[in-house]
C-alpha positions as CSV (number, residue, x, y, z in Angstrom):
1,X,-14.7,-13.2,-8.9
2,X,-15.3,-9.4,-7.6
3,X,-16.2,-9.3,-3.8
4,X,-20.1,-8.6,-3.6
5,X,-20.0,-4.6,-2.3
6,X,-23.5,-6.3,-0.4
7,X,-21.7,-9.2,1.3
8,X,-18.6,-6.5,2.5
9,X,-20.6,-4.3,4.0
10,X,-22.7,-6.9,6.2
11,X,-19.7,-7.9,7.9
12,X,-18.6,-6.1,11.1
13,X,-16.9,-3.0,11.4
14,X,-13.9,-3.3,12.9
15,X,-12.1,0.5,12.6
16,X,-14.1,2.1,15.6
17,X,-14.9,6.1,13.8
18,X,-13.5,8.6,16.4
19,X,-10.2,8.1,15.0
20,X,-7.6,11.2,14.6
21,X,-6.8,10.6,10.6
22,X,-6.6,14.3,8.9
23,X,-9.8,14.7,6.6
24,X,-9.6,13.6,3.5
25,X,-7.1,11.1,4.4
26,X,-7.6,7.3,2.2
27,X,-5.5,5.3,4.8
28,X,-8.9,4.6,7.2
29,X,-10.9,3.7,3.4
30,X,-8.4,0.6,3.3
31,X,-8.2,0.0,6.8
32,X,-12.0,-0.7,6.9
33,X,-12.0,-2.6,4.1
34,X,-9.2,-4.5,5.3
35,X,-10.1,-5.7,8.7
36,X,-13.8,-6.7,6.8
37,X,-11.8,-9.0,4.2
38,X,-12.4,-11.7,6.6
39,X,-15.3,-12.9,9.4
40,X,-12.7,-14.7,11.6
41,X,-10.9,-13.8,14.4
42,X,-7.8,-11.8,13.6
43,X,-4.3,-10.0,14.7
44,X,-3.0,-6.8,13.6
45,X,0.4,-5.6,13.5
46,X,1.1,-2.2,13.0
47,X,4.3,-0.2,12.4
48,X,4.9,2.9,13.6
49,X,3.4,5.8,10.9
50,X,0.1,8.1,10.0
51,X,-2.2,5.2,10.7
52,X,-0.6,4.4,13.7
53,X,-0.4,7.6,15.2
54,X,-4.0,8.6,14.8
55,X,-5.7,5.6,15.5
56,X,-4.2,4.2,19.0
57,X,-3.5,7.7,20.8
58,X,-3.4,6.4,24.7
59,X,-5.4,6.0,26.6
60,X,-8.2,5.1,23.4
61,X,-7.7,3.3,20.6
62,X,-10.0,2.4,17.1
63,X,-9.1,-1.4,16.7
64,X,-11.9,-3.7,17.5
65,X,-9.0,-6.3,16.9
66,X,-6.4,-7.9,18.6
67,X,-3.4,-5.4,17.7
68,X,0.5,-5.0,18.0
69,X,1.9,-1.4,17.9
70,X,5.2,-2.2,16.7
71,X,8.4,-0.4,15.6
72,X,9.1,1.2,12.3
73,X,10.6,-1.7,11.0
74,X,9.1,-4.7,12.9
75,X,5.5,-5.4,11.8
76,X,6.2,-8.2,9.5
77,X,8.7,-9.8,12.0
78,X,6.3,-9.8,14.8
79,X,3.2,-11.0,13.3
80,X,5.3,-13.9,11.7
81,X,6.2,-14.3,15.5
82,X,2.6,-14.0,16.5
83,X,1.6,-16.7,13.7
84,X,4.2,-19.1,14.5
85,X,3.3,-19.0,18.1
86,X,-0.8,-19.3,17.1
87,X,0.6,-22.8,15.2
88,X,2.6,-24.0,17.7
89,X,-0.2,-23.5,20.8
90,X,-2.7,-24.8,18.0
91,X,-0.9,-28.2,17.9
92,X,-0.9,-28.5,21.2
93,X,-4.6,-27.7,22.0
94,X,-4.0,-24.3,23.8
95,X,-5.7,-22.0,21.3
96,X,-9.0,-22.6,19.7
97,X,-11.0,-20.7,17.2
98,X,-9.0,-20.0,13.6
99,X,-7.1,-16.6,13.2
100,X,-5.8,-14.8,10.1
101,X,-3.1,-12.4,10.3
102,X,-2.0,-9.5,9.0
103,X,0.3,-6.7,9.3
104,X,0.5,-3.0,8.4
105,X,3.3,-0.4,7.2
106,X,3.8,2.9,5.2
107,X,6.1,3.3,2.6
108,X,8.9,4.3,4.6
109,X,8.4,1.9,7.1
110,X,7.7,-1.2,4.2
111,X,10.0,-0.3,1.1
112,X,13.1,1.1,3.4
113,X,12.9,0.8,6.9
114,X,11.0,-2.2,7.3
115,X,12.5,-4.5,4.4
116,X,14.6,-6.5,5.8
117,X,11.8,-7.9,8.2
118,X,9.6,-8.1,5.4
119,X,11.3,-10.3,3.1
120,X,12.5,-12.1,5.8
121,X,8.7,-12.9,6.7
122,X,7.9,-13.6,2.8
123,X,11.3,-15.8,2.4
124,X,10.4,-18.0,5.4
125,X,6.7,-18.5,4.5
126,X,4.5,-17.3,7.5
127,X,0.9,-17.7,6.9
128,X,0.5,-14.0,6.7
129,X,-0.6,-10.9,5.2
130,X,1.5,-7.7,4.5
131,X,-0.7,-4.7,3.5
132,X,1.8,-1.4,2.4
133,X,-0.2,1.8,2.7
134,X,2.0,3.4,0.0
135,X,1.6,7.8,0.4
136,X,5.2,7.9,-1.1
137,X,6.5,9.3,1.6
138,X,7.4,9.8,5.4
139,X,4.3,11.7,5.6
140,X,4.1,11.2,9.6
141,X,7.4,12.5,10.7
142,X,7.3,15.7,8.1
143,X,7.0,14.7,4.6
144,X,11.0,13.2,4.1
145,X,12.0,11.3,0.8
146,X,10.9,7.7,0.9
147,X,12.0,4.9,-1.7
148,X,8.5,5.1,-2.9
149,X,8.4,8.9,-3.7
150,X,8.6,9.4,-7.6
151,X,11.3,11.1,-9.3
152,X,10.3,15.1,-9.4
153,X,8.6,14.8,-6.1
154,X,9.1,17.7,-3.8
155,X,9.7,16.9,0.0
156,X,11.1,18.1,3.0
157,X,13.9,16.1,2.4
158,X,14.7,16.6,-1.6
159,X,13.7,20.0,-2.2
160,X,12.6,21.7,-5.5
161,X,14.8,24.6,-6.1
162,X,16.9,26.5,-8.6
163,X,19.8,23.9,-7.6
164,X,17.8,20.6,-7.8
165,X,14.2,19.5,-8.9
166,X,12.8,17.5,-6.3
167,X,13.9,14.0,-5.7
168,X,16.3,13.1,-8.0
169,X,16.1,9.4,-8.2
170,X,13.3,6.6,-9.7
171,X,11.0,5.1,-7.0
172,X,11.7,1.6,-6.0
173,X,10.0,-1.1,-7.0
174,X,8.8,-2.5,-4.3
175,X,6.2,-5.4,-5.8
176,X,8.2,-6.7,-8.5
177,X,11.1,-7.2,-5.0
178,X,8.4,-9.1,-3.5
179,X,7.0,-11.3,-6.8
180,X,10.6,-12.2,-6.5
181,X,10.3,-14.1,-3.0
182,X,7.9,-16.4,-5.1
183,X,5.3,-16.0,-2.5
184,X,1.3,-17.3,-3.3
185,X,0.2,-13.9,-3.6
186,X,0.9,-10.5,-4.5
187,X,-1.0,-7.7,-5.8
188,X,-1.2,-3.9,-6.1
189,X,-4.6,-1.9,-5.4
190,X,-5.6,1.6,-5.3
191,X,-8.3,3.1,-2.5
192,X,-10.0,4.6,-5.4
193,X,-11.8,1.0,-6.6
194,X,-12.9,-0.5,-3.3
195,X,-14.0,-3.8,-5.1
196,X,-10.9,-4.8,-6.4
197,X,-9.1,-3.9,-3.4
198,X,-11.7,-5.7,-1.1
199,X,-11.4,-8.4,-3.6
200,X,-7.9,-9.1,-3.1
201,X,-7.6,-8.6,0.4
202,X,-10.0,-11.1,1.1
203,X,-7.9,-13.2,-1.6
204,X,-4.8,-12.6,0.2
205,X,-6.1,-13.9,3.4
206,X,-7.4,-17.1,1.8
207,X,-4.4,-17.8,0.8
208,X,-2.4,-20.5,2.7
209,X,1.2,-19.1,2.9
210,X,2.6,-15.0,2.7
211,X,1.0,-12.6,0.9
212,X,1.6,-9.0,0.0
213,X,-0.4,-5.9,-1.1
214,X,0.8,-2.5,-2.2
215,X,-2.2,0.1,-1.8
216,X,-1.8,3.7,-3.5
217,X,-3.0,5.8,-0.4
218,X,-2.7,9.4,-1.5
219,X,-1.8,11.7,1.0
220,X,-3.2,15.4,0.6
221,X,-1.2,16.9,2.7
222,X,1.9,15.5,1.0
223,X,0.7,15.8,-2.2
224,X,-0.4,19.0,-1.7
225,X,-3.8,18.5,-3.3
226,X,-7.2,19.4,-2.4
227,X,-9.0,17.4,0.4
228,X,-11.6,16.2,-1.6
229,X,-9.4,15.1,-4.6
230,X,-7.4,12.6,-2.9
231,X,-9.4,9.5,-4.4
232,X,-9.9,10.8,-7.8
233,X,-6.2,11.2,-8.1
234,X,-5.7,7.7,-7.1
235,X,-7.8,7.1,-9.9
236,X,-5.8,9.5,-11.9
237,X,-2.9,7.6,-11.0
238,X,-4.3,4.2,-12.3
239,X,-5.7,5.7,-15.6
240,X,-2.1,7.3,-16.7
241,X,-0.4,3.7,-16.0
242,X,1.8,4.7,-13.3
243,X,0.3,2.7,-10.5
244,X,-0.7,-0.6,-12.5
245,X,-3.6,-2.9,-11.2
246,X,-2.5,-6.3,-11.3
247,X,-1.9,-9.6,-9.5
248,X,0.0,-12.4,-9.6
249,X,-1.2,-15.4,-8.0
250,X,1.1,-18.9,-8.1
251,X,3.3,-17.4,-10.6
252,X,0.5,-16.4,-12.6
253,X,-0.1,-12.6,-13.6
254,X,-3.4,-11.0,-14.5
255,X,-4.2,-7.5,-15.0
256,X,-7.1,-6.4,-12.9
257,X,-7.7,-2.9,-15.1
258,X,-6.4,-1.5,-18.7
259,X,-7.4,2.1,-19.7
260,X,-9.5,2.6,-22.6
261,X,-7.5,5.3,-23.1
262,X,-4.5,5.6,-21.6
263,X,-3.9,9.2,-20.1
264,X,-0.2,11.4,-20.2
265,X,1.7,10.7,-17.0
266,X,1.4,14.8,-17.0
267,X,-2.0,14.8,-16.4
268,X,-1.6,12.6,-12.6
269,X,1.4,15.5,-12.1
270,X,-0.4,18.7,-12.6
271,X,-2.9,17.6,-9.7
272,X,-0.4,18.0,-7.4
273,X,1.2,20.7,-5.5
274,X,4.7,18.4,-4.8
275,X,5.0,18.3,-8.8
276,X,4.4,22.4,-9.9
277,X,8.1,22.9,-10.2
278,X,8.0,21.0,-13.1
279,X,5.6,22.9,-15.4
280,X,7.9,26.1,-15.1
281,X,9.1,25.3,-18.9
282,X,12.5,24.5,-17.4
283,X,12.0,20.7,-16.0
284,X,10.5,18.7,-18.7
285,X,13.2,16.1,-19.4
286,X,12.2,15.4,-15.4
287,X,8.5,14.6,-17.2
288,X,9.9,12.8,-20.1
289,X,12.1,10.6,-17.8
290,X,9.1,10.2,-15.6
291,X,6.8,9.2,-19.1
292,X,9.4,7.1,-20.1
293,X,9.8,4.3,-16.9
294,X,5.9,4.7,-16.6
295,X,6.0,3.3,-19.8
296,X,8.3,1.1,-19.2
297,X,7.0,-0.3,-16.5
298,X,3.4,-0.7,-17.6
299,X,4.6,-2.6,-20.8
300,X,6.5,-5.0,-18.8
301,X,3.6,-5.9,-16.9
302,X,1.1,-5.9,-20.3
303,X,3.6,-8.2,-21.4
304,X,3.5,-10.8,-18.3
305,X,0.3,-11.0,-18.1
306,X,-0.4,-11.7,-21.4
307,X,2.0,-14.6,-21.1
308,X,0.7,-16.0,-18.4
């Protein structure tokens, strides 16, 4: 059942406002809605990123939460730390109240950097959350190449010129690497439709065991978009197919959201400034390709769920 949009907003904010995110930025929409997914206590760990960065500049800080500033790749290790600790101290009387946990990355620091802690944390079973802010790329260090940036996609780091088009290589599938720990829960949610994202936040956290989210977080300054386009391409991104809303809960998938009409992959391109290269006349076996895995990728999952 969809989280009431009455019940989340009753709950306490726990993102103070103050915070240094650009405008137009989606990372603070699923922030917010994350730290309200639950009314008990909780423990935040953060990797090093855009989120980061702008919300704990020292000497202030935004988190109305007990948080942990970690390294680029050690969120997921030290919250399954933290958690493990919580259990032990539990058992033994030393810690009262109940805590949920939960821990935070980019796509550079959850589908490269930070993978190896991350699966470690899914393998071993922690009673956890991992939320992936995905922008599809380093967007805090400069805009580099990250395993989540699509095939086309201009960056600091893959360049669009008369030699190459952008990034030359698929983006990694990041959920379907996690669906393969066999962990409780996974899903993928887009800042654009706040219920279903609240909705499986607060599922995720129910959960006994690991769980893992993959949030489309469009960044306009990456993206080279206008400011107050962000969410709508989100939106854009869902309606074309290429960012899927779906879940899979104890082996079981379900698709959260089919198109009634199910937009060219072109359309989600032509939006953004990282993409123009491509609409020169010259690059359009690079939108074909692209086409093509969307495709691909969305049938796959039509299929699962429909034999679940």
């Amino acid at each position: 059942m969809a989280l009431s949009v009455k019940k989340l907003t009753k709950r306490p904010e726990r993102l103070a406002p103050g915070h240094r995110a650009c405008a137009g930025c989606t990372g603070p929409i699923l922030l917010r809605h994350a730290l309200r997914a639950t009314e008990n206590n909780m423990v935040v760990g953060f990797a090093t990123g855009c989120m980061e960065v702008s919300t704990t500049i020292y000497p202030f800080t935004s988190w109305r939460t007990s948080y942990i500033h970690n390294a680029f790749e050690n969120s997921a290790a030290t919250i399954s730390g933290v958690e493990t600790a919580y259990r032990v101290l539990k058992a033994k009387g030393k810690v009262k109240g109940d805590y949920k946990f939960m821990a935070f990355g980019g796509d550079g620091g959850t589908y490269d950097i930070g993978l190896q802690s991350l699966s470690g944390a899914m393998e071993r079973g922690h009673n956890m959350v991992y939320v992936c802010y995905d922008n599809e790329a380093y967007m805090n260090t400069g805009i580099q190449r990250s395993g989540s940036t699509p095939l086309g996609a201009h960056t600091n780091t893959a360049q669009a010129g008369t030699a190459k088009a952008g990034k030359e290589q698929l983006s990694k599938d990041l959920t379907q690497i996690i669906i393969a720990h066999n962990v409780p829960y996974v899903a993928q949610a887009s800042v654009h439709n706040v219920r279903d994202m609240a909705t499986k936040l607060e599922k995720a956290l129910e959960i006994e065991g690991p769980a893992f989210l993959n949030v489309l977080a469009p960044c306009h300054r990456g993206w080279r978009c206008k400011i107050e386009e962000s969410v709508d391409i989100a939106r854009l991104a869902v309606d074309t197919c290429f960012w899927p809303l779906f879940e899979v809960e104890d082996h079981k998938w379900k698709l959260n959201y089919k198109p009634k009409e199910k937009k060219p992959v072109s359309e989600w391109l032509k939006k953004q400034g990282r993409f123009k290269h491509l609409f020169t006349g010259k690059r359009d076996d690079i939108i074909e390709r692209l086409q093509a895995e969307t495709d691909r990728r969305w049938e796959e999952i039509v299929r699962r769920c429909e034999a679940s």
